[in-house]
C-alpha positions in Angstrom: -72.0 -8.6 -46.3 -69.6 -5.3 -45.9 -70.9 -2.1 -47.2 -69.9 -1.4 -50.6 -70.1 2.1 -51.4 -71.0 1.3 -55.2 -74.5 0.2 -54.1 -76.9 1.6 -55.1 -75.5 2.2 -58.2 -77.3 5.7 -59.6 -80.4 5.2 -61.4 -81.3 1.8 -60.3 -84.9 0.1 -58.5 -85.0 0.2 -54.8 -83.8 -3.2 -53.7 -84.4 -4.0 -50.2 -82.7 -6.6 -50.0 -79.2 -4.5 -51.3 -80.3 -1.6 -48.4 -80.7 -4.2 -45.9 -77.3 -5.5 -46.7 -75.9 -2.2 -47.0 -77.5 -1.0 -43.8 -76.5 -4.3 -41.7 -72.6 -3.7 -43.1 -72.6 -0.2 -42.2 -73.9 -1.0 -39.2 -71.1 -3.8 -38.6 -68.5 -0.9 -39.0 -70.1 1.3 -36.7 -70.0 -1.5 -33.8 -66.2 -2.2 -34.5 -65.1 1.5 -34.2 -67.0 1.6 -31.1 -65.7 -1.7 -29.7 -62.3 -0.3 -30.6 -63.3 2.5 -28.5 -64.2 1.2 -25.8 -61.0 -0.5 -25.5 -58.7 2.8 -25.9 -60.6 4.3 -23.0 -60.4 1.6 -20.7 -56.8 1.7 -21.0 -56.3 5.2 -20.1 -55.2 7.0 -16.9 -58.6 7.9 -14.7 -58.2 10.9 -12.5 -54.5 10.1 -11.9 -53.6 11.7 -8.8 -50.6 13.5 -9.0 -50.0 16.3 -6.3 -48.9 19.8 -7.0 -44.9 20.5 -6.9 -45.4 23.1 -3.6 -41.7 24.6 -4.1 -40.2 28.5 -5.3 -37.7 28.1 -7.6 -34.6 30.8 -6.8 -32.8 32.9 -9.6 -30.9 30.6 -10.8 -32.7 27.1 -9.5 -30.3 25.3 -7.8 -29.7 21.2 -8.9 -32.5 20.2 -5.9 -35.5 22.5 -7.4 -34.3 21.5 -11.1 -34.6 17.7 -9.8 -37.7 18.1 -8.0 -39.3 19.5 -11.1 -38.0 16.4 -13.5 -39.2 13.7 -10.5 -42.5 15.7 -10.7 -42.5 15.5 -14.4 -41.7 11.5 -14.2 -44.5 11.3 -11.4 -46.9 12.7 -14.1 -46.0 11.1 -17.4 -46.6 7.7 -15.1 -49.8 8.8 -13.8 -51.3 10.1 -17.5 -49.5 6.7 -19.2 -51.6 4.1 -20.8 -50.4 0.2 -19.7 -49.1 -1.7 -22.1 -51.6 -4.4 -23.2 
């Protein structure tokens, strides 16, 4: 049975059998989030290893640093990028 937040409706007698259900639904809900999260993490990037860009940028960069910079950027977003499942 899902939880249904109406239950226990104000005023009524304690059923145990309507808190068991209750419980058990909320409990149902709780294991699919965490099954769902379990899945996002395992799909994401561990300790990518991505160097460091060792380079001084002149006044004004030249085309080379600028380029170096964007292949560094690429070489990151692929590293930190969850696969497509």
């Amino acid at each position: 049975m899902p939880f249904d937040p109406t239950l226990p409706v104000n005023n009524s007698l304690v059923s145990s059998c309507e808190l068991r259900n209750q419980l058990n639904g909320l409990k149902s809900s709780i294991d699919n989030v965490e099954v769902g999260l379990n899945n996002a993490i395992a799909g994401t990037a561990v300790n990518p290893a991505v160097n460091l860009l060792g380079q001084s940028i002149s006044n004004p960069p030249t085309q080379a640093q600028v380029q170096a910079i964007q292949n560094k950027l690429n070489e990151l977003i692929n590293a930190i990028t969850r696969p497509q499942v």
